[in-house]
N, C-alpha and C positions, 0 to 999 in steps of 0.2 A: 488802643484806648486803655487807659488804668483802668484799672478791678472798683475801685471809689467811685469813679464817675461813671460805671457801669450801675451799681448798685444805686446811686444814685437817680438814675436814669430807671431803673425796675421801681424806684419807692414812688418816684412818679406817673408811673403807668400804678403804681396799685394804690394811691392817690384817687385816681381817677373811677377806677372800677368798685373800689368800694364805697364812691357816690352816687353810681349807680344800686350796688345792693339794696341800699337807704332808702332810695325813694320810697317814697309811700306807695305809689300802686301796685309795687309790689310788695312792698313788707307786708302791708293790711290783706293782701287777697290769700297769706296763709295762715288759718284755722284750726284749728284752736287755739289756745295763745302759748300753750305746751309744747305744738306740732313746730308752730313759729319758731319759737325760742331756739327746738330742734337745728331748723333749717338754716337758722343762722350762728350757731354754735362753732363748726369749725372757721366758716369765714370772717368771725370776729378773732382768731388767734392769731397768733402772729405766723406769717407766709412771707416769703420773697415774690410770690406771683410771678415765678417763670414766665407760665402759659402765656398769661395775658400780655408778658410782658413780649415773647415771641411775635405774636399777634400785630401788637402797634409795631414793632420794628419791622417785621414785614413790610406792613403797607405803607410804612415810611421810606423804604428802602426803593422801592419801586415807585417813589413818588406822590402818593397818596396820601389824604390828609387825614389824623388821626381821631378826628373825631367821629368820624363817621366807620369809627372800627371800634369803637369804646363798648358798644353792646354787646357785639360780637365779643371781645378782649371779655367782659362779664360773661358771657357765659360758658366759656372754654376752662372757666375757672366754676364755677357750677357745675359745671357738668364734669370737669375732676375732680369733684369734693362727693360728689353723689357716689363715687367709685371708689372712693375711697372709707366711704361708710359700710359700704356694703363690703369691701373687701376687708374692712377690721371684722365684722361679723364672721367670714368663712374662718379669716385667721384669729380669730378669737382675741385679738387683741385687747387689752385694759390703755394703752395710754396710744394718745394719738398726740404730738406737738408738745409733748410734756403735761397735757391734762388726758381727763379719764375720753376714752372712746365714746360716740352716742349712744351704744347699747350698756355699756356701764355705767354713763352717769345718770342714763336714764334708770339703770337697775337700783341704783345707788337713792334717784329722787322716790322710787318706787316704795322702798324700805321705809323714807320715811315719811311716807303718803301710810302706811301701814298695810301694806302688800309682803305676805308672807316670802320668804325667800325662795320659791320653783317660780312663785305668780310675777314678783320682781322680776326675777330672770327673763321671764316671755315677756313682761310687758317691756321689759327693755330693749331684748333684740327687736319685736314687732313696732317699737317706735324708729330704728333704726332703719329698718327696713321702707315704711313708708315715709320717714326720711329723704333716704335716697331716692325715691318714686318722684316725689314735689319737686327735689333738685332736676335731676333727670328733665322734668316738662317745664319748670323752669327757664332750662337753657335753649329749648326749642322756642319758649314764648319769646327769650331776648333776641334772638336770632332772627325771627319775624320781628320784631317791633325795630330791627334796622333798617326796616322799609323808611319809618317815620323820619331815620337822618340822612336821606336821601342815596344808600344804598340798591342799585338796580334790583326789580323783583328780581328776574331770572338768576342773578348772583346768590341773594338769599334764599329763594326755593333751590338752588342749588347745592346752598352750605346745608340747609336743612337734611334734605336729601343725603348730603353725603353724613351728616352727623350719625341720621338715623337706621343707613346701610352700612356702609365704608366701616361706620367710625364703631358703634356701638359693634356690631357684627364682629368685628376685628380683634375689640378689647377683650369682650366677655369671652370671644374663642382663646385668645391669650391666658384669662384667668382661668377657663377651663383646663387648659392644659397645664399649669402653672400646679394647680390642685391635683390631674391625675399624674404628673409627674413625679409628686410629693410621694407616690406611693410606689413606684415605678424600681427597679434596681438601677442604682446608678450604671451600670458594666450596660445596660441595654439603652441606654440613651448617649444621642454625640452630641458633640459643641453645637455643629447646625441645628441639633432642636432645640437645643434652648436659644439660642440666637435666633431664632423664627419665633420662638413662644417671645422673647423680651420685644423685638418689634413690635408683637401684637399687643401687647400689654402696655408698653410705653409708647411705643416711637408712633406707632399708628394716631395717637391722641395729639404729638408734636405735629407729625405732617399733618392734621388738617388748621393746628393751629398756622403753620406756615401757609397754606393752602387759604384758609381765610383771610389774615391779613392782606396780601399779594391779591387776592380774588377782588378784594374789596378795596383794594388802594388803583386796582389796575379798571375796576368796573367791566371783568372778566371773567368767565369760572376758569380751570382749570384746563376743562375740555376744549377753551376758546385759545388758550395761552400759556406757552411750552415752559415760560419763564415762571408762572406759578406754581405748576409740574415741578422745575428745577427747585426754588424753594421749599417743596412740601420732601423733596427726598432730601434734602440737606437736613432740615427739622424734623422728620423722620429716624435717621441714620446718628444724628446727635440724641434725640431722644431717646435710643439704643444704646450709644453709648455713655448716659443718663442711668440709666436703670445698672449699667453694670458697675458704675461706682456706687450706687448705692447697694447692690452686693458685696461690696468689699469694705462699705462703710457698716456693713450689715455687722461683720465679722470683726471688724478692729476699730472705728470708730466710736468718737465719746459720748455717753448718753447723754452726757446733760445738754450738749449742743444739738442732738441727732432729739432729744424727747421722747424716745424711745429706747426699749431695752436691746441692747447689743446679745446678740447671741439666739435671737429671739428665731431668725431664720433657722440655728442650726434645730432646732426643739420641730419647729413646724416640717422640719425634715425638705427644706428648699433644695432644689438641684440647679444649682448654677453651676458657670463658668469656672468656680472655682472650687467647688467639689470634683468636677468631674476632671480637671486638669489634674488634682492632687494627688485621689483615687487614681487615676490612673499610673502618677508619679511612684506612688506607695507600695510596700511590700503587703504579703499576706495578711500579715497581724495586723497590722494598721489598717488596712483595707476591712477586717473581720470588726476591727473599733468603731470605724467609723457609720460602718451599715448598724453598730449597735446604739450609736449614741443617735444617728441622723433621724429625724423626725420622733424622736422619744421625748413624748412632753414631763417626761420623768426621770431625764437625765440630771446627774446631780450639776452643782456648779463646778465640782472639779474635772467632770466628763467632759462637760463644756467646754472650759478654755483649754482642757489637753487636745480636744478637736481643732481648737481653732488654731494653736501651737500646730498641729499638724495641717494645716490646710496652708500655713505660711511656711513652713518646711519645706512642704513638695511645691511649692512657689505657686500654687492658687492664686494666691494675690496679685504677684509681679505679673503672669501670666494674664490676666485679665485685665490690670491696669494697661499692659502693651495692648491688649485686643481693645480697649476702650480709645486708646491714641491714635489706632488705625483706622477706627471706621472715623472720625473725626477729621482725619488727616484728610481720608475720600470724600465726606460730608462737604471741606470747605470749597473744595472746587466744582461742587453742585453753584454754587452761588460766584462765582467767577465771572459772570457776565454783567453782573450788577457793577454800575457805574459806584465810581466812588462817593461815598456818605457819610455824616453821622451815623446813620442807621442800621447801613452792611458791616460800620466799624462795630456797633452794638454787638450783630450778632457771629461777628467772627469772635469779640471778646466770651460770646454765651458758650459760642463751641469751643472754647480752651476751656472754659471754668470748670463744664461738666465733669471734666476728666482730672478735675485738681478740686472739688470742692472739699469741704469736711463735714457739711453738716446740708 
């Protein structure tokens, strides 16, 4: 399938889910009209809507009609927007999608409400914070409210279920580790932990979106049907290899497409796939630079790009672009039994793109 009629095909899945956002019963049921404005902040910017877009291709793929996956599709997109709030917080980030972060715009509307700048500051992460909390319960209420489009309870108390064990359990442990590894020596961590930690973090949020559509196009959970099993590790193992281009889009990629600051990884002191390949490639000195520059949010901008010149030296980059081709290459023959479609063409198209996107 061309990359055009691919995208084409994601603007109408996010089409659909941001008619859901809209409706009234839910815009009106959040309070205050500050909180609101919050919750819907990143989902008014501009997104390609992967998630949701995994979701309907799923359940399309296995036969299943996609309307009755649209709430579900909504809230796998909530519920990665909620994580993403809270995860600019720990990383301190200022710009999410090219605009300010919710704890900075809110810091920013604080200032001039006339909130002194330490009071800004709290009131901004702390709106941030319960932010993500609304999203979060959000995506459990859209997930229940699939009952209404004639999705089997047992299906949905089972997406539920997995959301709020599997899914949540899995991420947060991922960012966990994501955080203590930041502080960690690189020389004492291997590829397999981070490759464990980016499942957790990404892939684990893929497979349940694969895992939903599939559950919900087949009116099966997963435990009932091997083939939506098959799906959630395909969309698992690409969502991994997901997370490691954007590693590498971390490091060389252009901000004004990406809407964020490139280099921003090296400062937060991230341990990826392509530190620890480089590091390892590297002599002493290099090695003694790079433990000076990694995670020093005061490194200059010349410390910077001389790290990242080093990180594509010792082939950090190459090396991880291969690892991100590989798990993709095993990904597509998870989904090998799916009859041919539109919709398996979709998502063999999603798992090439991961690994070739730019932004």
């Amino acid at each position: 399938m061309e990359r055009n009629l691919f995208f084409e095909e994601l603007k109408r899945c996010a089409r659909i889910v941001d008619e859901v956002f809209y409706q009234e019963q839910y815009r009106e049921s959040f309070k205050p009209e500050q909180l609101r404005d919050a919750v819907y902040s990143y989902l008014s910017r501009p997104a390609k809507r992967f998630r949701p877009g995994v979701v309907f291709f799923s359940c399309g793929a296995v036969g299943g009609a996609e309307e009755k996956a649209k709430l579900a599709a909504a809230a796998v997109e909530v519920y990665h927007t909620w994580t993403l709030v809270h995860d600019d917080i720990i990383d301190n980030d200022s710009k999410r999608r090219g605009f300010p972060t919710i704890h900075e715009e809110y810091r920013l509307k604080a200032i001039e409400w006339g909130y002194l700048p330490n009071e800004a500051k709290d009131l901004g992460r702390n709106v941030a914070i319960l932010t993500g909390d609304l999203q979060h319960a959000w995506a459990v209420r859209l997930l229940l409210d699939s009952i209404h489009l004639g999705v089997p309870v047992p299906v949905v108390l089972d997406l539920i279920g997995r959301m709020e064990n599997d899914l949540t359990n899995g991420l947060v442990a991922g960012e966990a580790l994501d955080v203590m590894y930041a502080a960690k020596p690189v020389n004492e961590l291997t590829e397999a932990d981070v490759l464990a930690m980016l499942e957790l973090k990404t892939g684990v949020l893929y497979e349940f979106c694969g895992i939903a559509g599939a559950s919900i196009g087949l009116g099966q959970s997963a435990a009932e049907n091997g083939l939506v099993r098959s799906i959630g590790r395909f969309a698992r193992q690409c969502g991994t290899a997901f997370q490691l281009q954007d590693d590498i889009l971390g490091i060389v990629g252009d901000e004004k497409l990406l809407g964020k600051a490139v280099g921003s990884d090296i400062r937060e002191g991230k341990r990826t796939t392509i530190v620890l390949h480089a590091f390892s490639n590297a002599g002493s000195k290099d090695q003694q630079f790079m433990m000076q520059v990694l995670g020093n949010p005061q490194a200059t901008e010349e410390d910077v790009e001389k790290l990242k010149q080093l990180l594509i030296e010792y082939n950090g980059i190459d090396h991880t672009r291969h690892l991100a081709e590989s798990i993709v290459q095993r990904a597509v023959e998870e989904i090998d039994p799916l009859p041919d479609s539109k919709y398996k063409d979709l998502l063999l198209t999603w798992a090439k793109y991961v690994v070739h996107r730019e932004f």
